[in-house]
FITOR-379490 format. One record per residue (C-alpha): x, y, z; residue in three letters. Coordinates in steps of 0.02 Angstrom, whole numbers, plus 50000, padded with zeros to 5 digits. Example, Ala and Ser with C-alpha at 12.3 -4.5 7.8 and 13.67 -1.06 7.14 Angstrom:
// residues 2
50615/49775/50390/ALA
50684/49947/50357/SER
This chain:
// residues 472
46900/48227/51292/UNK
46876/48399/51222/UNK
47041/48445/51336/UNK
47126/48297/51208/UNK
47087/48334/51059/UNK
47146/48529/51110/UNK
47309/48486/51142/UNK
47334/48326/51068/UNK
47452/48427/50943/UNK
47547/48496/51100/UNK
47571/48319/51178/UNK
47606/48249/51028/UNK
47749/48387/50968/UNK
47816/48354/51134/UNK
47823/48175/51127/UNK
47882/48177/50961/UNK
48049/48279/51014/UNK
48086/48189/51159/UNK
48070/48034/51023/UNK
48203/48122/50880/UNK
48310/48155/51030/UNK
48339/47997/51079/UNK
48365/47957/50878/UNK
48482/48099/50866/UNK
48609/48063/50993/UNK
48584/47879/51084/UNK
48532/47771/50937/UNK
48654/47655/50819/UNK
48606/47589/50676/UNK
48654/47429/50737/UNK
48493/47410/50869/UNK
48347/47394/50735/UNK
48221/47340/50852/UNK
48245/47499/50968/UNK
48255/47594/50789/UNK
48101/47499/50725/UNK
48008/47557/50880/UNK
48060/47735/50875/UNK
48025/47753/50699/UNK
47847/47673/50704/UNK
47806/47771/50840/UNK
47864/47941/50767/UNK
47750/47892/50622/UNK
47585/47888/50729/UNK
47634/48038/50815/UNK
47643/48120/50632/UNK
47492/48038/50575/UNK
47401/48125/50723/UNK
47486/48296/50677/UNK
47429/48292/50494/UNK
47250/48224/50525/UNK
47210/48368/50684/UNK
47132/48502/50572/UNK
47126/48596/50757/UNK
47296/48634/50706/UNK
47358/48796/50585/UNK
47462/48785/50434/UNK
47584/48903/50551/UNK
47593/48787/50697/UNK
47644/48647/50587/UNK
47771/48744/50509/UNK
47837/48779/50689/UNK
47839/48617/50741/UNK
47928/48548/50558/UNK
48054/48677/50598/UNK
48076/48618/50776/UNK
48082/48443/50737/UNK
48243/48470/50608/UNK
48343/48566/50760/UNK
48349/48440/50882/UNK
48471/48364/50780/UNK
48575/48533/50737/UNK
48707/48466/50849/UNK
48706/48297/50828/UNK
48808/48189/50737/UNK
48739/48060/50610/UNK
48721/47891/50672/UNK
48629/47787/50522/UNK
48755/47830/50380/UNK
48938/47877/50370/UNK
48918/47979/50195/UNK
48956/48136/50273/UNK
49128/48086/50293/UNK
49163/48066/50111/UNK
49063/48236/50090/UNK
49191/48324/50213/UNK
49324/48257/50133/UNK
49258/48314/49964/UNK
49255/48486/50011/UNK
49411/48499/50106/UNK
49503/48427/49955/UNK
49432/48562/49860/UNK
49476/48711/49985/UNK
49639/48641/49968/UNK
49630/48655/49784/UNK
49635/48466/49729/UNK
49480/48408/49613/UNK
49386/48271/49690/UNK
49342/48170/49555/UNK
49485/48112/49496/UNK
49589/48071/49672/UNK
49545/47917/49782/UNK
49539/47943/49967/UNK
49634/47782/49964/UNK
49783/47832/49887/UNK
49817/47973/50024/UNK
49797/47864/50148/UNK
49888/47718/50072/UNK
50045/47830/50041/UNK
50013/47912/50237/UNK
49978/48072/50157/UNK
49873/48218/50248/UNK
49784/48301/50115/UNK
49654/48377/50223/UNK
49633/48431/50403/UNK
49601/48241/50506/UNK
49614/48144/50347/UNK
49633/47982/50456/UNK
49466/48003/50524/UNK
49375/48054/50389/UNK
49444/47878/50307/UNK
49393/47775/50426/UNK
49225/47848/50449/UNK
49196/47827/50271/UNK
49266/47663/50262/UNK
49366/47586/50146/UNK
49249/47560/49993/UNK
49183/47722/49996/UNK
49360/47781/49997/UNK
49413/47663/49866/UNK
49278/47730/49735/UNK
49292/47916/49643/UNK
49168/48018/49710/UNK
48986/48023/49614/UNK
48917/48168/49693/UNK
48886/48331/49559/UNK
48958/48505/49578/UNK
48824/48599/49673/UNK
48842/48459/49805/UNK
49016/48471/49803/UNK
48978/48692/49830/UNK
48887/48625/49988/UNK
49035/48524/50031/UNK
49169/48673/50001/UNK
49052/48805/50094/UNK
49069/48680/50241/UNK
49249/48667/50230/UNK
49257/48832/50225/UNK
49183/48880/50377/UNK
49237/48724/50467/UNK
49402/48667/50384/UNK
49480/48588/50533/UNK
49309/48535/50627/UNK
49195/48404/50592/UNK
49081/48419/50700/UNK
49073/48600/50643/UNK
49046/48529/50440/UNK
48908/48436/50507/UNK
48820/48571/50590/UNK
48853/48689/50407/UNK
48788/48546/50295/UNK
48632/48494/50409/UNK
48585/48703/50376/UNK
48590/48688/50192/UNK
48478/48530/50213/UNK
48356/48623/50343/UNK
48355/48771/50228/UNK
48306/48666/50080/UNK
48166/48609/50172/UNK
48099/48771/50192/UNK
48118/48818/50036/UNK
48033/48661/49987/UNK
47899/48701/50103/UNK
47861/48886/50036/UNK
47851/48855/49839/UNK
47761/48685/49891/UNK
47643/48770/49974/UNK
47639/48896/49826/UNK
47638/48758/49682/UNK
47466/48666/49791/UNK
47384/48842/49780/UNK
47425/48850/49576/UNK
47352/48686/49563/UNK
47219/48701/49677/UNK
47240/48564/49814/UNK
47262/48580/50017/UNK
47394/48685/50061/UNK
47427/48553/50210/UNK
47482/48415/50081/UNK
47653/48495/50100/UNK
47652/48403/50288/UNK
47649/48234/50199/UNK
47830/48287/50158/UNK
47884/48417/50276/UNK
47829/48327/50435/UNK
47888/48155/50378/UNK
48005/48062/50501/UNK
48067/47990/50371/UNK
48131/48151/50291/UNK
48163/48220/50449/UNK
48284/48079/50532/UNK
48346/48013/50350/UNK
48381/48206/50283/UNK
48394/48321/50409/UNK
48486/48169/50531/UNK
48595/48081/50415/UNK
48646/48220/50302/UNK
48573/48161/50143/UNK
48564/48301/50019/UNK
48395/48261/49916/UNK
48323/48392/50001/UNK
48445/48524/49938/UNK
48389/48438/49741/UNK
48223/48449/49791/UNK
48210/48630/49806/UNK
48280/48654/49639/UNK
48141/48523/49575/UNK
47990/48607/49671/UNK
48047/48776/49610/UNK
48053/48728/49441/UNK
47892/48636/49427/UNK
47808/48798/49530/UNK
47917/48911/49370/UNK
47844/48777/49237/UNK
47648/48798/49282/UNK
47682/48992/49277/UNK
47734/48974/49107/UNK
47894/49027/49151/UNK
48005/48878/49060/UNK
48178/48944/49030/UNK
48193/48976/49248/UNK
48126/48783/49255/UNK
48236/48730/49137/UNK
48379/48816/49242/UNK
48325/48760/49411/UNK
48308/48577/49333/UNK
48464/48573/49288/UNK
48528/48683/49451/UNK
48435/48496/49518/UNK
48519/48392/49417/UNK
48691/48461/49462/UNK
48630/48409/49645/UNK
48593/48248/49625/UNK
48596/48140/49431/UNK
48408/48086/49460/UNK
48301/48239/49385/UNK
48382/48195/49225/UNK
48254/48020/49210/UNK
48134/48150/49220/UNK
48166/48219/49066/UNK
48067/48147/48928/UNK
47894/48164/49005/UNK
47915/48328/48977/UNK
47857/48318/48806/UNK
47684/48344/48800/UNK
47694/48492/48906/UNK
47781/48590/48760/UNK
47695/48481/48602/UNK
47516/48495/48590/UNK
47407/48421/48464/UNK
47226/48460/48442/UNK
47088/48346/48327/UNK
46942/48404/48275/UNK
46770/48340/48309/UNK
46687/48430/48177/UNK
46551/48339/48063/UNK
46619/48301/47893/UNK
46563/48425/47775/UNK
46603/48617/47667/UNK
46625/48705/47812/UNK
46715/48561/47926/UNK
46833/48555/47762/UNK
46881/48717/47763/UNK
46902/48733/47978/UNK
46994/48559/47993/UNK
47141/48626/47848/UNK
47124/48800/47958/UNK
47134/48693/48092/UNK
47276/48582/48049/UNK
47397/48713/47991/UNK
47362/48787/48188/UNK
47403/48605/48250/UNK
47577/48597/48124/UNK
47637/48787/48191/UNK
47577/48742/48375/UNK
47658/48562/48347/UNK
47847/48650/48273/UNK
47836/48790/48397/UNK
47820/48661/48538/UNK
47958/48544/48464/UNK
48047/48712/48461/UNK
48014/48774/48638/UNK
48061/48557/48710/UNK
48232/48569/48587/UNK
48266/48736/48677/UNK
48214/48679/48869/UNK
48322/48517/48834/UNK
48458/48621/48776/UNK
48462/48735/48913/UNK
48451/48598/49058/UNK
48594/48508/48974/UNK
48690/48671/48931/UNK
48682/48735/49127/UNK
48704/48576/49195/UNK
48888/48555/49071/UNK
48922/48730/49122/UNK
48929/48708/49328/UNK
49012/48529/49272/UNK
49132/48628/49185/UNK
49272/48691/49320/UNK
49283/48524/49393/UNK
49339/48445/49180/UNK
49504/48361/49158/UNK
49546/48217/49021/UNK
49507/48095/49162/UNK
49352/48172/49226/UNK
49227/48076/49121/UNK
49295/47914/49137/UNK
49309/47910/49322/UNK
49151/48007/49339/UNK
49048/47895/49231/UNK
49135/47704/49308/UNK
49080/47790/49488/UNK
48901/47808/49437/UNK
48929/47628/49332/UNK
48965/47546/49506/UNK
48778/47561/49561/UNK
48721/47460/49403/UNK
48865/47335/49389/UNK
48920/47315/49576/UNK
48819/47349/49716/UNK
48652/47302/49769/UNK
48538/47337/49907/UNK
48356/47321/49975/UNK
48305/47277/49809/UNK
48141/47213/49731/UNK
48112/47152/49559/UNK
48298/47127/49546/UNK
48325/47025/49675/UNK
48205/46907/49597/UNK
48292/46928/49432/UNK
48452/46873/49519/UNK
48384/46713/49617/UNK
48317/46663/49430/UNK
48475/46686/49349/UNK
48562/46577/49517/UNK
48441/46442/49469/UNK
48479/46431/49294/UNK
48672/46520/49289/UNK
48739/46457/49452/UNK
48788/46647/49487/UNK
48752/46796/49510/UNK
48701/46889/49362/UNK
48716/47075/49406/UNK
48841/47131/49269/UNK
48704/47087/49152/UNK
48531/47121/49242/UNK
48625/47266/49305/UNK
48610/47332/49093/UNK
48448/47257/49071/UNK
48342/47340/49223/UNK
48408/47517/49151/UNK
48350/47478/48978/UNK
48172/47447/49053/UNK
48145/47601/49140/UNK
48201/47690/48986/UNK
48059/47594/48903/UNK
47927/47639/49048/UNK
47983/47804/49012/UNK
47927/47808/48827/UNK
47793/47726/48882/UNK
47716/47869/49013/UNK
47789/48017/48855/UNK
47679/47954/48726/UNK
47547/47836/48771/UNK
47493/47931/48936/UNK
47421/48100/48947/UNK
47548/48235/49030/UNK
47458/48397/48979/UNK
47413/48448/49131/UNK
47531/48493/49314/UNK
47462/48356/49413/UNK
47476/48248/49269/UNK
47651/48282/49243/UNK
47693/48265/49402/UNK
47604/48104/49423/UNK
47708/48035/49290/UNK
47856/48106/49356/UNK
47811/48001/49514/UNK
47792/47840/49430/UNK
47928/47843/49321/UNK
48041/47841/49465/UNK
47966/47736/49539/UNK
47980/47611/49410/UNK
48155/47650/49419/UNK
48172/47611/49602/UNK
48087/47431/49582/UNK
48197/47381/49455/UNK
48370/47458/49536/UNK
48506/47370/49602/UNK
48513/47474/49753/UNK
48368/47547/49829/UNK
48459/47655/49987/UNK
48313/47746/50097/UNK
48343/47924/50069/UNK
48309/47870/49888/UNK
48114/47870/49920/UNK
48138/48076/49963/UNK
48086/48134/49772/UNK
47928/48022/49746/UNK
47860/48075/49904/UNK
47871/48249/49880/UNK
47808/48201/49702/UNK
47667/48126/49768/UNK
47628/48303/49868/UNK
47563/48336/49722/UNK
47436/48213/49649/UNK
47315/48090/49746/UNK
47415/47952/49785/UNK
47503/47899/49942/UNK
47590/47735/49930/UNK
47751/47841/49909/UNK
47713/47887/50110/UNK
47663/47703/50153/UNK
47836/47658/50071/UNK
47934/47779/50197/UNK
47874/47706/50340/UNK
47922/47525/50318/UNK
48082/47571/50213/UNK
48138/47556/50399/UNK
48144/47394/50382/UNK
48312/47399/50256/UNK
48393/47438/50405/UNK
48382/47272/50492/UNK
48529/47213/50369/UNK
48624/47301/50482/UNK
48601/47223/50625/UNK
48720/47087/50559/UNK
48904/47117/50568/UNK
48964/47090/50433/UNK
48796/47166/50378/UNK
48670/47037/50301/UNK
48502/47060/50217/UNK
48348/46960/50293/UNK
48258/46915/50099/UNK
48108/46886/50214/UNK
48106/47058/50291/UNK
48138/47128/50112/UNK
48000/47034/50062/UNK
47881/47113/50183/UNK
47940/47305/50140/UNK
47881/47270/49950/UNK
47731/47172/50007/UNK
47672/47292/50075/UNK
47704/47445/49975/UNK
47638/47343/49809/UNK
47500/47309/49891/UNK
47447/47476/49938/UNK
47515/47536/49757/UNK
47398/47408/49672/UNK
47218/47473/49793/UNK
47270/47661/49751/UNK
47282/47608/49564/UNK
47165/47494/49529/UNK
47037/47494/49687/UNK
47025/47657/49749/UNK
46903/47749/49656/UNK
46964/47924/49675/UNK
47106/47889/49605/UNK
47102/47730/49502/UNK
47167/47847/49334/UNK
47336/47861/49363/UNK
């Protein structure tokens, strides 16, 4: 036994690579029950990892590391995104702007725009290649840096992106690690994120390029509790230009600049005199925070205009904005609340009601939002952050689409306070995946169903029956 629990890290690591190997470079999306198994499995073996305190802080870092380059050479098998992303980048070494020519139209006229334009096409498929692209301009830097060094090579893009997505990770995992120090919590909590199959098949597998928005976030919020806001307002919006989602976060910021102190004071001479002393400091502290929000608002908006800025034309905005619209109005996927929403308005419509839910749902996590600014203390870091976590995740319950590597920001969120669902949620978000299993693909409700079962569940003990951390 005591030989076991020596090396149970060892065995574990090794089991654990042989495991993302087989994900890497024998598994299609297509076999869910082989995926299912891999994936659950992968989870114990990280459970074990994170609970051996046998094991240091630079082991695990080893082994994170390790785990992301068994699929440096590999390409991704559980999304075709990449393809749009290569294409992105090559249009743009080639000097066209991306968001405001269709894939389609190339192909439809049997134009070559870019090195194996054909291919890149089909991989993408023909709604991706039918929509202006959505992604912001320091993913679209990613992109061109690929093209760069891999113009004619796709297999060589893949291997350039999947570095800027491992090196986001570390970067993730030193001012993480730095941030849980600040705020005085484990240093391991990082390995909730870092060592995360989910992160590490989803992110590091299938390309997805949270990680690289991430590091911006983690950064800032590490820049924020040094005091440090203009650099957090930059790296926010450094995020935002990543990846639209930071900019939700936005709002909950206020109480972080605008503080307001009452006094407690017994109600007499002297109490008069300290609460008008008093109240003038609360008025200066109150304009100089309004001051210091107005300027951290202005700055994350002004930075994030300014790398938005070389990509402007006169049809920039309108192709730019309908491409975001579509994931509102149009699609829908591994939903929750919505999907409940939209069997209502079958029952009493006849039809499907997404061009109006598809308003409604963003109009209630704008509410949430007010809700968590000014009725919900955000003074503190972990308080912040915790709201940071929720809204979003309020967000995701209501949305039209909830895609997998989605769930990458409230996890790492959740790094930082005492809740967990968000980890709970990435290991049965596997279960989205069994839509594909259908061609055409097809959504099991019942299997849906089960995902949010289970991650409400576990949301409503951490909130309301866990006594540790019932205050949310």
């Amino acid at each position: 036994m005591a030989f076991l629990k020596k090396y149970s890290s060892f065995f574990t690591s090794t089991i654990s690579v042989v495991l993302y190997f087989l994900f890497a470079y024998f598994i299609e999306r297509t076999q869910f029950y082989t995926l299912s198994f891999l994936w659950f499995t992968l989870f114990v073996g990280f459970y074990v990892l994170i609970k051996n305190k046998n094991t240091s802080f630079t082991t695990l870092v080893g082994v994170a590391i390790l785990f992301r380059l068994v699929f440096l050479f590999s390409i991704p098998n559980l999304s075709q995104d990449f393809y749009r992303f290569i294409w992105d980048g090559r249009m743009i070494l080639n000097g066209f702007n991306p968001y405001v020519s269709l894939p389609a139209t190339f192909i439809q006229q049997n134009l070559q725009p870019v090195a194996e334009a054909a291919r890149l096409y089909e991989g993408m498929g023909a709604l991706n290649g039918s929509h202006y692209t959505n992604y912001p301009p320091l993913n679209q830097f990613c992109f061109f840096i690929a093209a760069i060094f891999a113009s004619k090579s796709i297999f060589g893009s893949v291997i350039v992106l999947r570095v800027f997505i491992i090196l986001a990770d570390v970067g993730i995992l030193y001012f993480g690690k730095k941030l849980l120090e600040k705020l005085h919590l484990p240093i391991n909590n990082i390995f909730w994120y870092v060592l995360n199959p989910f992160i590490i098949i989803e992110m590091t597998g299938n390309l997805h390029f949270e990680p690289v928005m991430l590091f911006f976030l983690v950064w800032a919020l590490y820049k924020l509790q040094q005091q440090k806001w203009i650099w957090a307002a930059i790296l926010i919006a450094c995020s935002v230009a990543v990846k639209l989602i930071p900019l939700l976060f936005l709002p909950l910021f206020f109480q972080w600049f605008v503080k307001w102190k009452g006094t407690k004071d017994k109600f007499n001479l002297s109490s008069i005199k300290n609460g008008v002393a008093s109240l003038k400091n609360n008025w200066t502290t109150f304009f100089k925070g309004i001051l210091h929000l107005s300027s951290f608002y202005l700055i994350v908006i002004g930075t994030t205009l300014l790398l938005f800025l070389p990509f402007y034309t006169s049809e920039f905005i309108a192709n730019y904005s309908n491409s975001v619209g579509l994931w509102f109005r149009n699609f829908e996927f591994n939903a929750s609340f919505y999907y409940l929403f939209r069997e209502i308005g079958y029952l009493f419509r006849g039809y499907n009601e997404i061009a109006i839910i598809g308003k409604i749902t963003p109009i209630l996590t704008v509410l949430f939002l007010v809700f968590l600014t000014f009725f919900r203390k955000n003074k503190t870091p972990i308080q912040l952050i915790t709201a940071l976590m929720f809204g979003l995740c309020f967000y995701y319950f209501t949305a039209t689409t909830v895609h997998p590597w989605y769930l990458a920001t409230p996890l790492i969120l959740s790094v930082f306070t005492k809740y967990k669902f968000p980890v709970v949620w990435s290991l049965v978000i596997i279960l989205s995946y069994q839509a594909y299993a259908n061609n055409p693909w097809k959504e099991n409700l019942w299997v849906v169903f089960i995902q949010y079962f289970v991650v409400y569940s576990f949301l409503i003990y951490e909130v309301f029956l866990l006594p540790s951390v019932k205050k949310w």
